[in-house]
N, C-alpha and C positions, 0 to 999 in steps of 0.2 A: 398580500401578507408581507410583511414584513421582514426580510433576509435575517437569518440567526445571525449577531457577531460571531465573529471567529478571533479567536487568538492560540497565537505558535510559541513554541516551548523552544528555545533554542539554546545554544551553549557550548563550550569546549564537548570533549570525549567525555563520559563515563565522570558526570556532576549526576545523575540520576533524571534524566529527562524521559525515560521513558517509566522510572515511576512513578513520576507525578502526572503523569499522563495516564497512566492508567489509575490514579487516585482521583481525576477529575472527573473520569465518565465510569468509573465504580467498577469497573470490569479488567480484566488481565487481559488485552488482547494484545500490547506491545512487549513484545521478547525481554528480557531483565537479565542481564548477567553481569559481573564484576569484572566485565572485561570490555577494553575499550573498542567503542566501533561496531558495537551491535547491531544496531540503528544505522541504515544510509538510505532509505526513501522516504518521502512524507507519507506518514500514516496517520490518515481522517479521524477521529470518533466525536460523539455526542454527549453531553453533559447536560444538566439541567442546576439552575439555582435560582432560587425563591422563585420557581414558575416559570421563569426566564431560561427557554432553551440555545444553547448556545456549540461550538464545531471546538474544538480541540485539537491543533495539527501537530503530531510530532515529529523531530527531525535529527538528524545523523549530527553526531559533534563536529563543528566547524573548524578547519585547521589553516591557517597560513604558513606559505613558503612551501609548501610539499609539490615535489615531481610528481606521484601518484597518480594519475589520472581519474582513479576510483573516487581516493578524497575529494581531487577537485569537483567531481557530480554528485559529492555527498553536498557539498558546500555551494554546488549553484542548487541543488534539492530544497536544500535551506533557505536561500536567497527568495526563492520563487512561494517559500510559507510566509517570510515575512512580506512579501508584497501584497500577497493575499491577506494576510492579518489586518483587523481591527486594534488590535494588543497586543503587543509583545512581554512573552515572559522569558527575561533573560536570567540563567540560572550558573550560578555560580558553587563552590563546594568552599563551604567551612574550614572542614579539615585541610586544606589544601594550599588554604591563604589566596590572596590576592595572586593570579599569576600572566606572566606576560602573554598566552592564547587569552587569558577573559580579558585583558587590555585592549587587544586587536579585536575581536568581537562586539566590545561596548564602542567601540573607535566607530564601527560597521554600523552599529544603532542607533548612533546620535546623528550618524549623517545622512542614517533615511528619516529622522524625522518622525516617528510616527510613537505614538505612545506606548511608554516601555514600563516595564516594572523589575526592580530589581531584586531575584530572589534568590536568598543565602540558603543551599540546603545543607541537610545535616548538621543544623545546629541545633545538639540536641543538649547541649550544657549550657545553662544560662552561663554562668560564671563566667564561661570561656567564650561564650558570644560577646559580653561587655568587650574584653578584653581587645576583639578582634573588631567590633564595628563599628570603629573610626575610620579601617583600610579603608576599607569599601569603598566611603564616600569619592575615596581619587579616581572612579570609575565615571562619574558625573552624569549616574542618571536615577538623581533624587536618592531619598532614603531605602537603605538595605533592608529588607525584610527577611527576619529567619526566620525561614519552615524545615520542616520535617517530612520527605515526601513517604516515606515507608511508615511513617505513624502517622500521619495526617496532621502534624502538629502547625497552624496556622493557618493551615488552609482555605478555610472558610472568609479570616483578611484577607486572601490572594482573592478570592472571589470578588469580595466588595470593593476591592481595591478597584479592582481591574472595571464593572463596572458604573463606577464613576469615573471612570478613564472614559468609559463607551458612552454615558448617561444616556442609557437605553430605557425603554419602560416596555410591560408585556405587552408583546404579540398581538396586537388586534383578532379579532374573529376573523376567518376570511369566509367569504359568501361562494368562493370558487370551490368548483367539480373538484372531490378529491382526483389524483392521477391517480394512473393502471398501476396494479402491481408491478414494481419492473420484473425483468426475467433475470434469474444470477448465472452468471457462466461464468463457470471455474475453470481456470487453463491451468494445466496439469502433465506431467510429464516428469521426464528424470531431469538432474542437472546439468545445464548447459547446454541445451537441446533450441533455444529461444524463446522463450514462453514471455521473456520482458519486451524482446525487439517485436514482439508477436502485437503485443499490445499496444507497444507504442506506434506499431504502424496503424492498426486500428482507429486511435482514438489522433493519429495525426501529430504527436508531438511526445517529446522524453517526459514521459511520465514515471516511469521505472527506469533506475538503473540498469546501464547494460555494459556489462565486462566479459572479456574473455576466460574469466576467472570462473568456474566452477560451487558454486553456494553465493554468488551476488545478491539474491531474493533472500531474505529471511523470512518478513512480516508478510501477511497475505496483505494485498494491497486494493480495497473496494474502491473502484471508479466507477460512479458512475453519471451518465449520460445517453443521448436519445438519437435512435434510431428507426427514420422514417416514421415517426409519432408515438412510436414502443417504447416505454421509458429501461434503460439494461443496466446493468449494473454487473460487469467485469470485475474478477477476481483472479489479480496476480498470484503465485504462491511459489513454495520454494518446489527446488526439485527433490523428488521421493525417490531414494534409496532402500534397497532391501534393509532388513532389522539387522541384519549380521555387521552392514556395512558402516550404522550408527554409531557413532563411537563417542562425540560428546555430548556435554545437557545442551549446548544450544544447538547443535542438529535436531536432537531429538523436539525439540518444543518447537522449531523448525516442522517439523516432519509432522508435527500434532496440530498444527496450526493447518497446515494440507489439507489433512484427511479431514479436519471440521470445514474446511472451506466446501468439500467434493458432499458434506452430509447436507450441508446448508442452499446449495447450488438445483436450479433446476437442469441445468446440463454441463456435464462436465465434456473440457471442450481438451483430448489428449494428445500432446504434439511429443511425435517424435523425431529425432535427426534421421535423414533419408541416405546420410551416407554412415550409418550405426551399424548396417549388416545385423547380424543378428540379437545386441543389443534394442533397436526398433524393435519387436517382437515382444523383449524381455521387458521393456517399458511400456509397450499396451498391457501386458498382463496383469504388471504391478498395480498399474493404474485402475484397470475394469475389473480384472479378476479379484483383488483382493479389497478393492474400494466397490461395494455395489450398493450404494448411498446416494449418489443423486441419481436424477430423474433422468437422464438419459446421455449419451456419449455421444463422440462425436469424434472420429482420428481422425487429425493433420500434422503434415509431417512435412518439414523444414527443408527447402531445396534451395538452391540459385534457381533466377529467373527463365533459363534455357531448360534447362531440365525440366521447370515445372511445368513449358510449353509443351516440352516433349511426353507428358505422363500422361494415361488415358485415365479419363474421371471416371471409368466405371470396373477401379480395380478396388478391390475389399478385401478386408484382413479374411483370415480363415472362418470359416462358418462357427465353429463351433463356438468366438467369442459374440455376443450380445452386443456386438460395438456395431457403428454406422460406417460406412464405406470411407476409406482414406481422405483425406483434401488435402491434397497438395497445395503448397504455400508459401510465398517468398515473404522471407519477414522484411524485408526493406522496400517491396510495393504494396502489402497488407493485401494479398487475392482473397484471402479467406473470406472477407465480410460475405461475400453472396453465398457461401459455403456453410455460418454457422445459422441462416435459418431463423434472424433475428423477428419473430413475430407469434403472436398469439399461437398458430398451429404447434407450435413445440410444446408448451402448456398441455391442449388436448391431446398429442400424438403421446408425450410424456406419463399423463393421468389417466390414458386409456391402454395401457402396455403396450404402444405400440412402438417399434425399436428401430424402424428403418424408414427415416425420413425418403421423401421424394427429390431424389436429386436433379438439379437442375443441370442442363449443358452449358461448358463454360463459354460457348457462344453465345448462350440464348440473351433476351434482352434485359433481362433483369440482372442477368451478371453483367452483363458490362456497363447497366446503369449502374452497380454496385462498388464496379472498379473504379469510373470514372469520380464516385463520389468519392 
């Protein structure tokens, strides 16, 4: 079959990239607020047009000259959709005029080469679009196109646009075995406990932002990819705070984005910090006790690598929660994979109540083929 195109949404801060990303693939699942920097990992979806299914990647506004460290991994985040991309839609703001970040951006897109489309949003006044699009052109990558990402206004051009840019035709049939349902496993926990350095030791490279900073996850982030011939499908999410502790809309849509991740998930997989003291505790609770939506748990909990030699595998939270016995786990050698049990039995142990997987020794031979891989 045939690879869907993909094409990545990219741009300065807060031109509205993560609404027209959600106007592509019809669904809200990219965070939206008026404020810049909402957005800093790449987040996947799917869109269809005329037949023609096609990948949608959104990404964190692009900044030059910044110390930051955060930005610069929002902007190599970026760099790594556009190299992935078939299309580029480079998105600029109306209101805003021509400005020296979308200068350095288009600078960045002409000299990967790769087919770009240039879209004006919030151009929601003709009048005042005449007026403005001659700027544009000084960007030199072809004709401006006004849209509207919150009203859908052009949209449909961006479509066509884009593929005659791909000149793709539909999907052939394919004669291949559909694949296995993958398995979702939501990683979960409070913030700043490792849930992103979790993943990215898993999947072997920075997939997820990682700071020292406290709310660096906003979007849940579906990865997925295959393990030992099980197709999985991993799901980053923000860290969950009690209700008291929400204070603004994007925590909160944060926090909603979670709890649908943990409803959607066949195991929710909950990491806590091992030096939390009684916090640990306070985040399995949150997690199992007030989430009891997906199909089965699973607690790991975040050490240095000495320590996690030193922990005995057959220590378990208290009886009275429905969770699975501890895994200890160093997020920068990824021990967990033999831990979370990546195969069809989770499915049946799941769909038959049963709540206490069979844990292996971390001796035994399948964890250390597990480490080595």
């Amino acid at each position: 079959m045939r690879p869907k195109p993909v094409l990545a949404i990219v741009g300065r801060p807060n031109v509205g990239k993560s609404t027209l990303f959600n106007r592509l693939i019809g669904q809200r699942v990219a965070i939206v607020e008026d404020t810049p920097g909402v957005t800093r990992d790449r987040l996947y979806g799917e869109g269809e047009w005329l037949g023609q299914p096609f990948v949608v990647i959104d990404t964190g506004g692009i900044l030059f000259g910044e110390d930051d460290p955060l930005i610069e991994q929002v902007r190599v985040q970026a760099q790594v959709a556009m190299h992935e991309a078939d299309c580029i839609l480079f998105l600029v703001d109306a209101r805003d005029g021509l400005t020296p970040a979308d200068e350095e951006v288009a600078d960045l897109l002409r000299r990967g080469g790769k087919p770009t489309l240039l879209l004006v949003n919030k151009a929601d006044n003709p009048q005042l679009w005449e007026s403005q699009r001659a700027e544009f052109f000084a960007l030199g990558l072809g004709e401006p196109i006004p849209i509207s990402s919150i009203h859908g206004h052009n949209i449909a051009e961006v479509l066509e646009r884009a593929f005659e840019h791909l000149q793709t035709q539909p999907a052939p049939e394919s004669d291949e075995e559909p694949a296995d349902e993958p398995i979702k496993i939501a990683i979960v926990g409070r913030p700043n406990v490792g849930k992103s350095s979790l993943l990215n030791a898993i999947l072997g490279e920075p997939r997820a932002i990682v700071s020292d900073i406290a709310g660096t996850t906003r979007d849940t982030l579906d990865t997925p990819f295959t393990w030992k011939g099980q197709p999985v499908v991993l799901i980053d999410t923000a860290g969950i705070k009690r209700p008291g502790k929400v204070q603004r809309s994007l925590e909160y849509y944060a926090q909603l984005r979670a709890q649908r991740a943990m409803q959607r998930a066949d195991v929710a997989v909950v990491v806590i910090d091992g030096d939390g003291g009684h916090h640990a505790q306070r985040s399995a609770n949150r997690a199992t006790g007030g989430e009891r939506r997906a199909r089965h748990r699973v607690g790991g909990q975040q050490m240095g690598p000495q320590r996690a030699a030193r922990r005995q595998p057959t220590q378990k939270h208290p009886p009275q929660k429905r969770t699975s016995p501890a895994s200890s786990s160093s997020r920068q050698r990824g021990w967990t994979m033999c831990r979370l049990c990546l195969s069809r039995r989770w499915r049946a142990r799941a769909s038959s109540g049963c709540w206490t997987p069979a844990w292996r020794s971390p001796t035994s031979t399948a964890c250390a083929s597990a480490r080595a891989s």
